[in-house]
N, C-alpha and C positions, 0 to 999 in steps of 0.2 A: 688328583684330577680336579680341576677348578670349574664350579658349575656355573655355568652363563646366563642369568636370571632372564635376559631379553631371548635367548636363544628358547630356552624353557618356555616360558609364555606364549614367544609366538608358534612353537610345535605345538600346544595345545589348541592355539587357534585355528591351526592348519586342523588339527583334527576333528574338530567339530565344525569347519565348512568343507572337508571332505578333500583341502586340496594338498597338491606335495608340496613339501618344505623347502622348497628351493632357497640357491644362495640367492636369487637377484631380489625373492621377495621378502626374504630375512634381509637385504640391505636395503629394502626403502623401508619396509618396519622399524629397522634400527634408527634408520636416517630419524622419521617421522614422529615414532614416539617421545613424547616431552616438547614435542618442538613445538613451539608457542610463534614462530614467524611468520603462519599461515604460508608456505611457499608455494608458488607454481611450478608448474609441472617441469620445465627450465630448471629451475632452482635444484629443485630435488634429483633430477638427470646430474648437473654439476657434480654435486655431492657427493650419489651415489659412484659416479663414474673413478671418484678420485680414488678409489678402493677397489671398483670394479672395470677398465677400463671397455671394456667388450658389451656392458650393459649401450642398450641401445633406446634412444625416447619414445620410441612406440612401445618398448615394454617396459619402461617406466610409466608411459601413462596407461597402458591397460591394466598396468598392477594398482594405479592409483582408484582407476575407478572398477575394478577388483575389490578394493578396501574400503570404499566409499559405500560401493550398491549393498555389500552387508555390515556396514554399520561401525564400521572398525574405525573410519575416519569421517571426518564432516567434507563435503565437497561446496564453495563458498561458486555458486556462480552469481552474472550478471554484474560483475569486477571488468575490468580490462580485460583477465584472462581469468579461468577456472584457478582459484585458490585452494589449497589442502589444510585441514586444520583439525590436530590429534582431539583436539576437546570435542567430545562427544555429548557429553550432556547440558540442557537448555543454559546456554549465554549470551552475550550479544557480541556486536563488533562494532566496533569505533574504529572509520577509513577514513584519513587523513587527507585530504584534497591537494596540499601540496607534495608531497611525499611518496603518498600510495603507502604508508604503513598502516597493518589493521592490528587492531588490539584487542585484547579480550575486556569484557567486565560483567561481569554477574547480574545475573537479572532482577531489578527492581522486586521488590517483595510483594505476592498479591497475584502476579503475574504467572499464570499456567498453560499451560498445552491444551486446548477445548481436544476432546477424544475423536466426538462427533461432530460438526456443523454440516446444516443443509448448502450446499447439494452433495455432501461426499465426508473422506474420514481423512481429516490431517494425518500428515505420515511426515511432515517437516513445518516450523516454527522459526521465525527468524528477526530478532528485533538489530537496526543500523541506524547508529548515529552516524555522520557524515560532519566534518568538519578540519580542523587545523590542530594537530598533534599537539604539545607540549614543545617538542623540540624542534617545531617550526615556526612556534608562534615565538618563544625565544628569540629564533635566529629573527625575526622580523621587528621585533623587539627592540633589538641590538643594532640597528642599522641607525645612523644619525639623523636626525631630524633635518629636512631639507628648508632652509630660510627662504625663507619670499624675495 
């Protein structure tokens, strides 16, 4: 018998929020973990569907934000559309203005979660740089200089 280490994991997550283990939310858990492309709710419906073809986007997206309100994934709003992103612990994101890819990078040293501030208790923390990717500034790069 071959043990399925993402199968494992996510049954015990199921059991400590109390819910069943269903196929359709073991296949956006599969989908989502490691996945560093921040997808939308679109993206991830694709994905899932290629496996599952009966999964439908309303419960892809209620599974997302299922896994998002306890903590299991990060839910990236005030984007074009709601983003998903498996990294959970303090990061930032770097969105690419021509592109719309978001990337991760580590948060500056120094930099923490205040617990408390007036008027109320952070429950989320979000640092965004906003700019032009690597692999668009390239491509702009590479375009020939136009003569006068």
């Amino acid at each position: 018998m071959i043990k399925d280490p993402i199968y494992s994991e996510f049954s015990e997550i199921c059991r400590k929020e109390g819910w069943k283990c269903t196929s359709q939310r073991l296949a956006v858990y599969r989908f989502l973990r490691g996945n560093l492309t921040h997808p939308a709710v679109d993206a991830v419906w694709t994905a899932v569907r290629s496996t599952m073809p009966a999964i439908t986007r309303e419960s892809v997206y209620r599974i997302l934000n299922e896994f998002s309100d306890r903590g299991i994934i990060a839910r990236l709003d005030q984007i074009d559309n709601a983003r998903y992103d498996s990294r959970t612990d303090p990061h930032g994101h770097f969105i690419c203005t021509k592109c719309g890819k978001i990337s991760d990078f580590n948060w500056p040293e120094g930099i923490t979660v205040p617990v408390n501030i007036q008027p109320g208790k952070v429950v989320h923390m979000e640092i965004r740089a906003v700019g032009i990717c690597e692999d668009c500034a390239a491509e702009i790069d590479s375009f020939p200089e136009k003569s006068v």
